[in-house]
C-alpha positions in Angstrom: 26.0 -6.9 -36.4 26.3 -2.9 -37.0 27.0 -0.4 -34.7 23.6 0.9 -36.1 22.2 -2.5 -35.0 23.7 -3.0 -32.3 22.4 0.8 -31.0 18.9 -0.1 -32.2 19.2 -3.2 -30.3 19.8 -1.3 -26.8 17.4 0.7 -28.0 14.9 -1.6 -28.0 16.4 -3.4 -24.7 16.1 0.1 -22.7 12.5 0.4 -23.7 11.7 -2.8 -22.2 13.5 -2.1 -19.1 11.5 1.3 -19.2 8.4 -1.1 -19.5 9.6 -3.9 -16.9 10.3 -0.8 -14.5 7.1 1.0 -14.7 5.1 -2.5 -14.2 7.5 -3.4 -11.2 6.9 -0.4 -9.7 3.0 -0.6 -10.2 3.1 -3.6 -8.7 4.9 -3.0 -6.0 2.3 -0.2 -5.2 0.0 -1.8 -5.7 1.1 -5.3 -3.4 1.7 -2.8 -0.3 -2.2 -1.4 -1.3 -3.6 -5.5 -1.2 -1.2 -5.9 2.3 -2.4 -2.9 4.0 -5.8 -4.3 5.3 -5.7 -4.4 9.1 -8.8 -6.3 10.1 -7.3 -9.0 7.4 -3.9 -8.9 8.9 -5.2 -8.7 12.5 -7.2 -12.2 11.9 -4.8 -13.9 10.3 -2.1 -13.0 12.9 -4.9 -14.5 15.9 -5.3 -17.5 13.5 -1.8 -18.6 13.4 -1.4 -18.1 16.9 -4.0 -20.1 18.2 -3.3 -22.6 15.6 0.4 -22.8 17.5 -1.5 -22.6 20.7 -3.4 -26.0 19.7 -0.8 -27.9 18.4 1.1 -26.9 21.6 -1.7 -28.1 23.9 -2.1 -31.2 21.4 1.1 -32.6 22.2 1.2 -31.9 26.1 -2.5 -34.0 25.5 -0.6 -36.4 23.8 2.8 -36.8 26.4 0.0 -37.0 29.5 -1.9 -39.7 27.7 1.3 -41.7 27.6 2.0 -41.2 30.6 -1.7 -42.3 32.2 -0.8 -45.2 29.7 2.5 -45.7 31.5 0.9 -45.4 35.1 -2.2 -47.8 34.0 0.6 -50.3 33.0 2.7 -50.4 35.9 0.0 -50.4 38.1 -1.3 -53.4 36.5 2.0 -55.1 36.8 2.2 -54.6 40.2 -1.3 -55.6 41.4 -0.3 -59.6 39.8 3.2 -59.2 41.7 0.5 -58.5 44.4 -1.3 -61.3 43.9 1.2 -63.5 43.7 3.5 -62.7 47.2 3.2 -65.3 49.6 1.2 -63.7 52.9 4.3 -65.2 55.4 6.3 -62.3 53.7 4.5 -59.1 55.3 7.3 -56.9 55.0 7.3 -57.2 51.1 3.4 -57.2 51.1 3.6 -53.8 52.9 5.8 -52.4 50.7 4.0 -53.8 47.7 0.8 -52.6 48.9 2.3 -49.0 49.7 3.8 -48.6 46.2 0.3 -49.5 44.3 -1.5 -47.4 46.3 1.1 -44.5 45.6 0.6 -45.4 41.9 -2.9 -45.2 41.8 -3.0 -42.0 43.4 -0.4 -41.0 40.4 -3.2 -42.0 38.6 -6.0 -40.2 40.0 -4.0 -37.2 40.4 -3.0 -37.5 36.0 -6.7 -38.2 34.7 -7.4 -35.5 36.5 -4.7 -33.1 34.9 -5.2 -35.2 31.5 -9.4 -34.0 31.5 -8.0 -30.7 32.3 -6.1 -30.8 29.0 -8.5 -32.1 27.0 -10.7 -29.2 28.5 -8.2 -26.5 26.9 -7.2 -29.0 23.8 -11.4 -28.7 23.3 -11.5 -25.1 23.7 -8.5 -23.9 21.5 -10.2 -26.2 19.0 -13.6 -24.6 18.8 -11.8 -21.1 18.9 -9.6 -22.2 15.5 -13.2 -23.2 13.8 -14.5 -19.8 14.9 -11.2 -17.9 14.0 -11.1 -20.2 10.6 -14.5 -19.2 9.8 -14.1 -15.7 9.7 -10.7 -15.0 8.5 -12.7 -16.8 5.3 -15.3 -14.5 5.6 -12.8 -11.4 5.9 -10.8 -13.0 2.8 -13.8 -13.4 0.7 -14.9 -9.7 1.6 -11.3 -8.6 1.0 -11.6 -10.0 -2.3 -14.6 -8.6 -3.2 -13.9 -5.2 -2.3 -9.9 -5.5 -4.2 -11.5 -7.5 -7.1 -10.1 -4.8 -9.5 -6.8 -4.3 -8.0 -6.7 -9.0 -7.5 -7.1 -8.4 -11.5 -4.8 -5.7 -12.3 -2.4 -7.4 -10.1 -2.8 -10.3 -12.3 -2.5 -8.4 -15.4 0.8 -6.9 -14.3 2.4 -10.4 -13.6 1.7 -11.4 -17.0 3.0 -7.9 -18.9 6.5 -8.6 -16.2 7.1 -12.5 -17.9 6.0 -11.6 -21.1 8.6 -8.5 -20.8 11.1 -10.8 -19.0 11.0 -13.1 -22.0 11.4 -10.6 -24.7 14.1 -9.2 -23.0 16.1 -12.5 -22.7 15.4 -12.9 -26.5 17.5 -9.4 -26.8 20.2 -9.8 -24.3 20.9 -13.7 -25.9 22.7 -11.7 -28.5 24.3 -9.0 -27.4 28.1 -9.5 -25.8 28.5 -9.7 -21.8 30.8 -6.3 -22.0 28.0 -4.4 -23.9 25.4 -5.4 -21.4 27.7 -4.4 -18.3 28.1 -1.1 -20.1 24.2 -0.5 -20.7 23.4 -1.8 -17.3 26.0 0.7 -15.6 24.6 3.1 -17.4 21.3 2.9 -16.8 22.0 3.3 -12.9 24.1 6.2 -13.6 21.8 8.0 -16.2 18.2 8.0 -14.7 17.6 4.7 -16.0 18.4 5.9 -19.7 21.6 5.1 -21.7 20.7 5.4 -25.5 19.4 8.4 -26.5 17.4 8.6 -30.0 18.8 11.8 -32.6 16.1 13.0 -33.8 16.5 16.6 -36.7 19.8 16.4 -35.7 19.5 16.7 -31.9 20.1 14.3 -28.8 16.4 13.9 -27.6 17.7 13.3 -24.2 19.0 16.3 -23.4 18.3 18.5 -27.1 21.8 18.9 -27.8 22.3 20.0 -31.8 24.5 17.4 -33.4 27.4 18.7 -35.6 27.1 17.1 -39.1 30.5 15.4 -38.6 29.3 14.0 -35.1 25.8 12.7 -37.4 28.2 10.8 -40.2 30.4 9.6 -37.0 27.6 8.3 -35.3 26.3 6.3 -39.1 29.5 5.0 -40.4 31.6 4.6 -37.0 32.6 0.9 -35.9 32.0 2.1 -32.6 29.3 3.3 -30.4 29.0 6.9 -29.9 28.0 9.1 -27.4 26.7 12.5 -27.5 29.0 14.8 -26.0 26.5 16.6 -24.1 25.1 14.1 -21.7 27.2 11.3 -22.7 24.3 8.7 -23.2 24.9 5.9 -26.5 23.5 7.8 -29.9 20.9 5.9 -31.8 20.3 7.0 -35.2 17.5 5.6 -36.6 17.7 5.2 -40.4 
């Protein structure tokens, strides 16, 4: 490839980036527009945190459940050792007798605090439906009233890959050293490295090229750079 070629070619590659920049920065813009919505934000923030709130009160449902289920069981095992102690041996009656009548009041004592639960478990439950319902109606408003900005947004994403791809196409060809060298550049040179000579002048900065620097810039193996403003020359034949 040329050093004519190879200057049209970053040529070519800066205007993409130029491209890729401007739609980047659109987008960005425009993202932080489509975020700021407080009533949207506000609901959804509620909804998650009632949605932790229910799975939290779920599982303490859950645990106090198992351990009614526990109590029920033990209670059960207890009432056959019951039934089974011979009535010559008082002292382990009494005892027996003692300890089911401590577990059923365990028992009474965790329904209670289990319908308690359930009470919250039933209440956090109809709040998410309610919360659910109108974060939907907020989002369907939001999208309403952004239906231009949800479609721009759309059409930006698809100029960015389209852009993205064409630019992969370029760089596929160009060295490693050449592309550090753009890229550096561009950071240091307000995102423009090549400069196009037009009637003999850098456009970039509208320096007058000396005839020798024209001939240099046509024939020369390598790239050259106006001695102005130092950005890559690209002659266009």
């Amino acid at each position: 490839m040329s050093t004519t070629q190879l200057a049209a070619r970053l040529f070519q590659l800066q205007e993409l980036d130029l491209d890729l920049d401007r739609v980047k920065a659109e987008l960005q813009s425009l993202q932080q527009s489509l975020q700021n919505n407080y009533k949207l934000r506000k609901l959804q923030s509620e909804q998650q945190s009632i949605a932790q709130q229910l799975q939290a009160s779920l599982q303490t449902q859950r645990e106090a459940e198992w351990h009614l289920e526990d109590l029920t069981k033990r209670i059960e095992a207890q009432e056959q050792r019951l039934n089974s102690v011979s009535l010559s041996n008082a002292r382990d009656l009494q005892a027996l007798q003692q300890e089911v009548q401590q577990l059923r009041a365990q028992h009474a004592r965790q329904e209670e605090s289990l319908r308690e639960i359930v009470d919250v478990t039933e209440s956090l439950k109809e709040t998410s439906e309610r919360q659910a319902r109108e974060l939907e109606q907020a989002q369907e408003s939001w999208s309403r009233d952004n239906s231009t900005e949800l479609t721009r947004q759309q059409q930006l994403e698809t100029q960015r890959t389209n852009l993205d791809q064409q630019r992969s196409l370029i760089t596929s060809v160009l060295e490693t050293d050449l592309l550090e060298r753009y890229t550096l550049m561009r950071r240091t040179k307000q995102g423009r490295a090549i400069s196009r000579v037009e009637q003999s002048s850098c456009q970039w900065c509208l320096a007058v090229l000396a005839p020798s620097e024209l001939q240099e810039a046509l024939r020369s193996p390598e790239l050259q750079v106006c001695t102005n403003c130092g950005r890559i020359l690209y002659y266009e034949l």
